[in-house]
N, C-alpha and C positions, 0 to 999 in steps of 0.2 A: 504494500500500500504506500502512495507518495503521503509524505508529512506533509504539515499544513503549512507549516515556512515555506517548506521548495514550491508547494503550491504557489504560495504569495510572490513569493519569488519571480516566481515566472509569469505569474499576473501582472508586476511589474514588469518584466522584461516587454512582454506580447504586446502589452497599453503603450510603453516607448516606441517597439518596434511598428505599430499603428500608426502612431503617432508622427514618428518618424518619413516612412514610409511612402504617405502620401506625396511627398513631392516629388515623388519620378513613378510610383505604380498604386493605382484604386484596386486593382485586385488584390495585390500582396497586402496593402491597408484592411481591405475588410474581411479579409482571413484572418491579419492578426488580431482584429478588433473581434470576431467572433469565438477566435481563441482565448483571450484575455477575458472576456466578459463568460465563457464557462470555466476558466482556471479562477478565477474571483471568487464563482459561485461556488465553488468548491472546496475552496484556501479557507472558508471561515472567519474571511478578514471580515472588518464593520462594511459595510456598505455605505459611502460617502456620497450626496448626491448635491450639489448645489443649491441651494436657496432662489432656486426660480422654476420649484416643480408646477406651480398655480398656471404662470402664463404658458410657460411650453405643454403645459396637460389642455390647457382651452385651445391653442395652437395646434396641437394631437387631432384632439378631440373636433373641434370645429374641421380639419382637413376630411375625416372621416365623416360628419354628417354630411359636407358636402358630397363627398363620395357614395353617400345614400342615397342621395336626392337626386345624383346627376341622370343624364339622359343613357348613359353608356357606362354604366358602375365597375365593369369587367376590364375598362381600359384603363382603370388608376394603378392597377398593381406596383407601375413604378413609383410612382409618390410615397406607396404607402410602403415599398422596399427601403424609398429613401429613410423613412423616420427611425430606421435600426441603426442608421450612423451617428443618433444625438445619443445611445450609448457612449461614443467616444466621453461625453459627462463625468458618466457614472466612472469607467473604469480608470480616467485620469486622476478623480478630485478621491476616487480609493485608492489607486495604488501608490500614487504621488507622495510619499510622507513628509518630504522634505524640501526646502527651495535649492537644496542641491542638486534633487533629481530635475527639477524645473530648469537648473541653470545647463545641466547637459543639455537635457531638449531642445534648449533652443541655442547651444552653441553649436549643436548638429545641424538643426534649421539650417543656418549660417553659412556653416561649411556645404551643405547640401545644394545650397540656394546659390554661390558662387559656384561650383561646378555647372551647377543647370544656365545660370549666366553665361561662362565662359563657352558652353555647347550654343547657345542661342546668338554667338558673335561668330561662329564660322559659319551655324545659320545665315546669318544677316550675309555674309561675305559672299556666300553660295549663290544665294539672292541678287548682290549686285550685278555678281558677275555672269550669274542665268540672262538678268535683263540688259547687260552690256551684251551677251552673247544675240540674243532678239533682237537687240533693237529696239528697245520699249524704252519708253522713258519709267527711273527707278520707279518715282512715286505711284506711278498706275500701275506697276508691275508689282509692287511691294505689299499694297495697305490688303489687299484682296485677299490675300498671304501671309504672313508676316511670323515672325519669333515665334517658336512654341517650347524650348526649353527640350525638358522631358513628357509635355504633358500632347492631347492633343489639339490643341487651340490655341491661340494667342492670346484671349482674355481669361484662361483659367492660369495660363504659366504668368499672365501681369496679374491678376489679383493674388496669387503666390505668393510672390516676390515682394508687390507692395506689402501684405502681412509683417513676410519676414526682416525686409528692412526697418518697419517703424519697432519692432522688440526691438533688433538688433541698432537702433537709433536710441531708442530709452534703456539699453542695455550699457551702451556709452557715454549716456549724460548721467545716469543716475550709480549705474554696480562700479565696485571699489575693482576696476581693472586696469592695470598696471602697466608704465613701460612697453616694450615689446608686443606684447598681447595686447596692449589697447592699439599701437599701433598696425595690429595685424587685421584684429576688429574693423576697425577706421576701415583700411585698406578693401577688406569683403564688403564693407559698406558702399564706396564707391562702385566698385564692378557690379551689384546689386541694381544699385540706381542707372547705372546705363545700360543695366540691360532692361528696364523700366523706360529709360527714355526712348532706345532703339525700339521698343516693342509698339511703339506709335499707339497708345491705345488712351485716347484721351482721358477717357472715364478711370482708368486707372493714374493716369498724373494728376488728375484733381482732387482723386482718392488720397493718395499717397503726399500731395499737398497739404489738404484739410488734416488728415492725421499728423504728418509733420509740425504746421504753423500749431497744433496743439501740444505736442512736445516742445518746440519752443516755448511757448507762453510757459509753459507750466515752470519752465529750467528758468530761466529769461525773458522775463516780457521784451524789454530791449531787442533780443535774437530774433522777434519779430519781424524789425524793418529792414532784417539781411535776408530776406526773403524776396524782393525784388532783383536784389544781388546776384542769385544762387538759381533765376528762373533767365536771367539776362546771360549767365554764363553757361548755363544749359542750351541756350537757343545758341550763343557765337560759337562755343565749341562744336558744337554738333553738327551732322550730315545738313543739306539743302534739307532732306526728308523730315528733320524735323519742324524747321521753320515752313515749310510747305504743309504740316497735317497742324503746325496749329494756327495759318489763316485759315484751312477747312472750316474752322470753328466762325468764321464770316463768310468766307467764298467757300463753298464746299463744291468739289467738282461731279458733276454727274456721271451716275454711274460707279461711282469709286463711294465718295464718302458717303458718309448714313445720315446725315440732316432730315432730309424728308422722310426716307425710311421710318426712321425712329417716329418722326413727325406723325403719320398715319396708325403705327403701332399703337401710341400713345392714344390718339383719338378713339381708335377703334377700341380699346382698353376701357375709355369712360363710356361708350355706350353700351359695352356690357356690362358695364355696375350698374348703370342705371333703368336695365332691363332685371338685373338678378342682385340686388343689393346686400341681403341677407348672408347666401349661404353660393354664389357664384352659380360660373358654369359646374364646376367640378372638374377633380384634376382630370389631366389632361384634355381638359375640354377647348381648352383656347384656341390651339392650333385647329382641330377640328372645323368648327363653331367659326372660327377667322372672321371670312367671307361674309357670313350673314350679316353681320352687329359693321360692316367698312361704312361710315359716314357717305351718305349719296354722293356729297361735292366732292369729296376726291378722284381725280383722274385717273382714268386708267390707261394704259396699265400702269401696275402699281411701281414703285420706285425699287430697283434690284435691293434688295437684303434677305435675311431670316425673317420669316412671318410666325411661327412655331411657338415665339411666347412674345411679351411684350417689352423687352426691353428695360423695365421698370420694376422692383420689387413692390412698391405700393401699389401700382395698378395690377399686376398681374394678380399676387397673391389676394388682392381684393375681386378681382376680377373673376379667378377661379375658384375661389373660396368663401368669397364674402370679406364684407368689410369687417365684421369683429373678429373673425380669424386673424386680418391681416394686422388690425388693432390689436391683437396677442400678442402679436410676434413684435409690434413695437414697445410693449407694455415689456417684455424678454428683454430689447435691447436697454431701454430705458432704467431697468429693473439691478441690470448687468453693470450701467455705468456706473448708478447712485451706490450700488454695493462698494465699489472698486473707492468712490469717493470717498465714504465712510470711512474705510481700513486705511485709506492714504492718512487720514487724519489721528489715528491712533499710531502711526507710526515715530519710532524712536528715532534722532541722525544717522545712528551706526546702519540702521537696515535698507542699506543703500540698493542691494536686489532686489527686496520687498516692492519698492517704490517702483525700482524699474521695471517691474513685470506689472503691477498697477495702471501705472500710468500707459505703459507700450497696450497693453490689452484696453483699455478706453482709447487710446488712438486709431486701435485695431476697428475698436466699434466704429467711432465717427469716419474711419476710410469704409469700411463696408455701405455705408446706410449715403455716404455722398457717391459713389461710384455704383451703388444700387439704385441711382437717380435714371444713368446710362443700361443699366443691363442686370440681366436675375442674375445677381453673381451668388446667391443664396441655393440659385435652383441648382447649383454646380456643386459634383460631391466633392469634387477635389479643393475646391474653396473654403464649403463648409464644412466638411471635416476639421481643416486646419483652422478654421475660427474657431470650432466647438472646444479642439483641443488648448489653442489659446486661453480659449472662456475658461476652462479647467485648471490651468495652469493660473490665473489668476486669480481662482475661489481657494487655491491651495495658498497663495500668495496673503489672503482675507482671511484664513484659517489661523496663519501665522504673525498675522501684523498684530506689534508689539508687545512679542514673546520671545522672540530672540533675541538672544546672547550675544554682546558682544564678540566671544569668541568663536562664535558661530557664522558671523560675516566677515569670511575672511576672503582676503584681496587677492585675486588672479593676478599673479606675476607676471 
């Protein structure tokens, strides 16, 4: 018979190895998350779950009566496959005992996140020289296409990346890391951020902006206004392609960028809340369903993009599910930050990681919820995974604020 340590043991291990994971494979992630969540059950450890079962169970709960009500009940099974990976919760904020195990995870992130980086620059290289080989001009050859890291999209390998950069940003202003090793930090910092810039994905530099300018404030309000600084030296350094996707953001070219796209998604989004307010289409009904709810005045045909969901976490999930489902999931976020707020303020000076997984994981929120403006970066398992797991890492962070020992925060050389 295995003992119940080696159990625990490897409940810890499976929950890292999950956790881990996701940044280059969702299979190997939700194998280890389904291993870790029966070693758990087994190990006799307590069962840890965060302080926000009320909203995520109406969140649950409300995705599933939409799923009753909808027109095609048989076609949710994904949605409702999805809700096994808000485990990731349970098996972090249990097996997690310590901010030391917190501080590997996400020095791994880091390390993981810079390799997926420097894979996504002979990407981009590949790229030039595909469209130097055509004959195309970059930018229309590029945006269509672009970086995927390890993942398989452009906007799941940038909402990654932005994650892992704003910990590993609040990992640098606030944990006691030293010398060399901050210097090396520093350094994956950088290559993180340009492969964030090269990934031309707007909604993620806004993301990653918004979370940033809030680690500022928080360290320096002053670091504030070197933020014009740091977005003026991102555009001169950088390829044409960047200075070219963000006039998009005024001239968008046809056919390449998503202005209108988004434009119609969006529209068509609030005529289905206002046909099914309550409890939505149901999942997966959006994409289905598209069509009917498209506002008459829109042209056709319609403007090249994804029509499949809405672009938007508010409209969609309101849209598919109803508004106070969608209202859960913000009441979870909101629930999420004020917590994090709380524990910041019971904190002692020495618990300098405390604060930096604190703070990084509300940065984390506020880039999800402004780049979920742009796109369901929620409805992406590879995204949310790695937030749930963040979220966990930060109730472990709330569990410990000011209780630690000074000689418990010891300084990475």
């Amino acid at each position: 018979m295995i003992s119940m340590p080696l159990l625990q043991r490897a409940a810890f291990v499976l929950a890292f190895g999950s956790a881990f994971s996701i940044v280059f494979s969702i299979a190997v992630s939700n194998i280890l998350l389904a291993l870790a969540v029966a070693a758990l059950l087994l190990s006799g450890e307590k069962l840890r779950f965060p302080p926000i079962g009320l909203p995520l169970a109406l969140f649950a709960g409300g995705t599933l009566l939409s799923l009753l009500l909808s027109a095609e009940p048989s076609l949710a099974n994904p949605q409702i496959r999805k809700l096994f990976v808000f485990l990731t919760l349970l098996v972090v904020s249990s097996t997690f005992r310590t901010l030391g195990h917190v501080r590997k995870l996400m020095l791994a992130w880091a390390g993981i996140a810079a390799v997926a980086a420097m894979h996504s620059f002979l990407q981009f290289a590949d790229k030039m020289n595909e469209a130097q080989r055509l004959g195309r001009p970059f930018y229309e050859f590029y945006v269509p296409e672009r970086t995927t890291g390890f993942m398989s999209h452009w906007m799941t390998f940038g909402g990654q990346q932005m994650i892992i950069l704003l910990l590993l940003g609040a990992f640098l202003f606030w944990a006691p890391a030293k010398g060399w090793f901050r210097a090396l930090l520093a350094g994956i910092g950088i290559v993180i951020g340009v492969s964030i810039l090269l990934n031309l994905t707007r909604g993620i530099w806004l993301g990653t902006a918004a979370g940033g300018l809030y680690l500022a404030w928080s360290l320096r309000r002053w670091l504030v206004l070197a933020a014009p600084l740091v977005l003026a030296l991102g555009i001169w350094l950088g390829p044409d392609s960047v200075r070219e996707r963000l006039a998009s953001a005024v001239r968008p070219k046809a056919r390449i960028d998503s202005n209108q796209h988004r434009i119609v998604t969006w529209r068509t989004g609030w005529e289905m809340i206002k046909a099914h307010p309550l409890f939505g289409l149901g999942p997966e009904q959006v994409n289905r369903q598209f069509t009917k709810y498209i506002p008459p005045d829109v042209p056709m045909p319609l403007p090249e993009g994804w029509y499949g969901h809405l672009h938007n976490i508010y409209l969609h999930y309101a849209a598919e599910r109803g508004i106070p489902t969608m209202l859960a999931l913000m009441w979870l976020m909101g629930r999420i930050v004020t917590d994090f707020r709380r524990a910041l303020r019971k904190l002692r000076d020495h618990e300098g990681f405390a604060r930096a997984v604190l703070h990084g994981g509300i940065a984390v929120v506020i880039s999800i919820l402004v780049t979920g403006i742009f796109e369901l970066n929620l409805g992406d398992s590879e995204v949310l995974i790695l937030f749930l797991a963040t979220v966990g890492c930060g109730y472990v962070a709330v569990q410990k604020a000011g209780t630690e020992q000074p000689a418990e925060e010891q300084a990475i050389a």
